[in-house]
N, C-alpha and C positions, 0 to 999 in steps of 0.2 A: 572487404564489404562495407561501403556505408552503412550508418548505423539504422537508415531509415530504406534500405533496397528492400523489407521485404512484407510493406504498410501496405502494397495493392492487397484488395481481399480477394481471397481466392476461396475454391468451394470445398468443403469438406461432408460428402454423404448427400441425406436424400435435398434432392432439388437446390443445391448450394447453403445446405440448412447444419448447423455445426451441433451435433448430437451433445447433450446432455449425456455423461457416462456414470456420473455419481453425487450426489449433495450429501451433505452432513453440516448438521448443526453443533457446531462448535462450541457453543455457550450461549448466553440470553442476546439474542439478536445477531450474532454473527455466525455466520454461513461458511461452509467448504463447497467447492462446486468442479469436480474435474468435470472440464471439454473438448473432444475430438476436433483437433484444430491443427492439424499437422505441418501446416507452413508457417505456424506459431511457433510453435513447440522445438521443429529441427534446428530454429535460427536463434531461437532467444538466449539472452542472456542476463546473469545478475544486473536488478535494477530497473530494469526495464517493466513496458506495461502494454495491454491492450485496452481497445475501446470495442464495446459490444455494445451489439442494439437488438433488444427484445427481438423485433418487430418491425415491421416495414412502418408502422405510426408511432416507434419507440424514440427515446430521444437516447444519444453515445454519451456513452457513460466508463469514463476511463479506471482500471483498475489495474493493481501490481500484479505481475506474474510472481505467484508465490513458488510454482513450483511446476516441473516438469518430467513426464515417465512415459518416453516414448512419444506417442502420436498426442500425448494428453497434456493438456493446460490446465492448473488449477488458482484459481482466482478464491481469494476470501474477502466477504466483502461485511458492511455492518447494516441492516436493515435502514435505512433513516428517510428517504423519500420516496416518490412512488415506485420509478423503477427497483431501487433495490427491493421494495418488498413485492415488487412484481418476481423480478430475478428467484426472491426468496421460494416461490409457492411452484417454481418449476419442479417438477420429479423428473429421475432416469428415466433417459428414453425419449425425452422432450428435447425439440431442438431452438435455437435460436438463430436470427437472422444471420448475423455479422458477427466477426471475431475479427479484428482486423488489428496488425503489427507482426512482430515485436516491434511499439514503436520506441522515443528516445534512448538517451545514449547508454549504455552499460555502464554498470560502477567501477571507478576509476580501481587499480587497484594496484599494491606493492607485493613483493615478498620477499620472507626470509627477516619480518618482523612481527609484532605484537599490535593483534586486532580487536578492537572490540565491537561488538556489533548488539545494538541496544534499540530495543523495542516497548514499545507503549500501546498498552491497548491491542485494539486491531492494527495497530501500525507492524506487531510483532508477525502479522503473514509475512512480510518481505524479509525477515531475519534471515529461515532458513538458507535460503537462496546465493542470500549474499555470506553469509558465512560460509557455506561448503567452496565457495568460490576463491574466499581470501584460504581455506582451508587447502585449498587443489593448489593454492598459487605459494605452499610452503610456508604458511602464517603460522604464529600459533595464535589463537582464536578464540576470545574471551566471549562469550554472550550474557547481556544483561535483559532481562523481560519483565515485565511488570504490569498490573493491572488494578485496579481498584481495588477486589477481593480474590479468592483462589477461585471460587466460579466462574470468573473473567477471565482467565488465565489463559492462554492457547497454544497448541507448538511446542509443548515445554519435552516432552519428547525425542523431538523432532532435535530440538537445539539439545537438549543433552545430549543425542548420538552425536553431531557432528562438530559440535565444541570443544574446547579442552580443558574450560572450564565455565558451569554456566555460574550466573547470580539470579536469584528468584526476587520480587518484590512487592509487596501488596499495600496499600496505601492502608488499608485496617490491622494487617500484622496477622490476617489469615494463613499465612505462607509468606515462607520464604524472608527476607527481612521489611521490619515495620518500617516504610517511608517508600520514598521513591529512587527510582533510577539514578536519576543523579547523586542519590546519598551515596551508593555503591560505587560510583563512578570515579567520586571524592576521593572516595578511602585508595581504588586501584591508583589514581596518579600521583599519590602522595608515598606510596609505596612502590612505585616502580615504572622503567619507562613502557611509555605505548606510543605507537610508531602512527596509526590510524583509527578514527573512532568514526562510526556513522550511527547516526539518531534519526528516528523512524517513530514516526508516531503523533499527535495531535500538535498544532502549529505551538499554542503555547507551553506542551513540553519537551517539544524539538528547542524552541526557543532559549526555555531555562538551562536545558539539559548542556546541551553545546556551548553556554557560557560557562559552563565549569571549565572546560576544556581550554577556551581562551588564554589563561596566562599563563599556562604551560608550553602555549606553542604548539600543541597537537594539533596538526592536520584532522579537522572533523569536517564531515558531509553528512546533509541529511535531504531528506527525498521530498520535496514540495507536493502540495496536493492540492493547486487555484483550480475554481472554476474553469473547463475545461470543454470546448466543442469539438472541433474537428480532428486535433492531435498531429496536424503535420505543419503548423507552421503559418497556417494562413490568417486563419480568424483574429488571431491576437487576444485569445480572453483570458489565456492563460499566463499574462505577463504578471512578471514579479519585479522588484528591483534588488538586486545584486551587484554589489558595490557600487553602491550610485547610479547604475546603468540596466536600463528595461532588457529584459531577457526573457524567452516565451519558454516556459517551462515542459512542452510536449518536446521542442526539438533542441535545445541548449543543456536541457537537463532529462528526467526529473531531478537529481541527484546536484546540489550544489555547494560550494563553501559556505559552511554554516555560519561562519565568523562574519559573512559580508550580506548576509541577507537582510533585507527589511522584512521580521516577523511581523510590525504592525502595520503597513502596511498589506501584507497578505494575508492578517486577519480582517482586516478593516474589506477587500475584497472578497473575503469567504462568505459573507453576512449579506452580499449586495442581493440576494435573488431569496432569503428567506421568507419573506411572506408571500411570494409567489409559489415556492418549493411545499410551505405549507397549505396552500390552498389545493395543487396537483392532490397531494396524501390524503386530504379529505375527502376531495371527489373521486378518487380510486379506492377506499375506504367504504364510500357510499356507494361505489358503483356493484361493488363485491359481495355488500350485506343487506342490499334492499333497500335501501335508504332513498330516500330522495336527494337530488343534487342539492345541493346548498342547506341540507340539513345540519344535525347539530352533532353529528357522528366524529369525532377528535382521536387521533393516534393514541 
């Protein structure tokens, strides 16, 4: 199977409409959301993502497949502009336009060595996934997670069942050990070999994180997240450069060599649309609380 045969959207329920089956709010601003998506769901695999669209006047908005149970997709996402706090204020029972993939490629994966699979943030939805996956594929299976404080925290359940050893991290020392991800990272490769590492999570601590790994030689990947329209290929908004050479992140990746990526320049593109991004939140803000457009109403 191609890794992209199965991006047509196809219908799932009433009038081609992809039911909302469960939301839960995971911590301040970030969301769980399973959806009845069943040509999603049968095909996907670790690493992978879809693009959903509210709405017939919504704009596709690409997210990881965190997880899968049967007919159901569940996507976690972090409130931050209009759509996602549209997305937010859905309840069970509500449907959405479009669900459409699994699109790019599945995370590359070995077995029959030492995995670690290391989250940040809300970058930690996509842990699960790919951990049970290097798990099924005869790994043994380190998870690191980490979040600002233990309020932030997400999953951790989740990666204790399927891990075989996790590491907790909070940047205040709420939980788990004081510092970050990469502190814990330090300590495992100085103490022992790891065969593959994937960092997940905010461009500049994918960035930090995966230069630990560098003079060791670990094979690290981590999961890009550019500005993103159509998701098969065409648009090109989602290029990055990786080793020196432009690569469209819907269909080459998400999931690339973390040692050959240009993080600043894929920050220097994450930045291009925010006072446009901020201007949408305002007027969907206004729109929702009475406001007048172009009032003084701010997230």
């Amino acid at each position: 199977m191609k890794c992209n045969e199965y991006t047509k959207i196809g219908t799932s329920g009433v009038n081609g409409l992809y039911k909302v089956e469960e939301t839960t709010q995971l911590a301040d601003r970030v969301h769980q959301m399973w959806i009845r998506a069943p040509h999603v769901a049968h095909h996907a695999q670790a690493g992978q993502f879809v693009i959903i669209r509210i709405d017939e006047q919504g704009e596709r908005i690409p997210l990881t497949i965190s997880g899968v149970n049967g007919d159901l997709v569940r996507v976690i996402f972090m409130t931050v502009g209009k759509t996602t706090h549209h997305l937010a204020s859905l309840a069970a029972g509500e449907h959405v336009r479009d669900v459409a993939g699994p699109l790019g490629r599945p995370s590359e994966m070995i077995s029959g060595g030492t995995c670690v699979v290391i989250g940040g943030g809300v970058g930690v939805a996509s842990t699960p996934i790919i951990a049970q996956a290097a798990k099924d594929a005869g790994n043994h299976v380190i998870g690191i997670i980490g979040a600002r404080n233990a309020g932030l925290l997400i999953l951790e359940d989740e990666m204790r069942a399927v891990c075989d050893e996790l590491f907790i991290t909070t940047d205040d020392g709420s939980k788990g050990t004081h510092g970050f991800v990469s502190d814990v990272l330090k300590k495992l490769l100085a103490e022992r070999k790891l065969d593959l590492v994937w960092v997940i999570g905010p461009a500049i601590m994918m960035k930090v994180t995966s230069g630990v790994t560098q003079p060791y030689g670990v094979k690290t990947f981590v999961s890009l997240n550019p500005i993103m329209v159509d998701g098969t290929g065409m648009c090109g908004s989602c290029r990055v450069i990786v080793g020196g050479e432009t690569r469209f992140a819907c269909v080459d990746g998400p999931e690339f060599d973390a040692h050959q990526v240009d993080f600043n320049s894929l920050m220097a593109r994450q930045r291009v649309y925010t006072e446009e991004e901020k201007v949408a939140l305002e007027r969907h803000h206004a729109a929702h609380c009475g406001c007048e457009e172009g009032g003084h109403h701010h997230a």
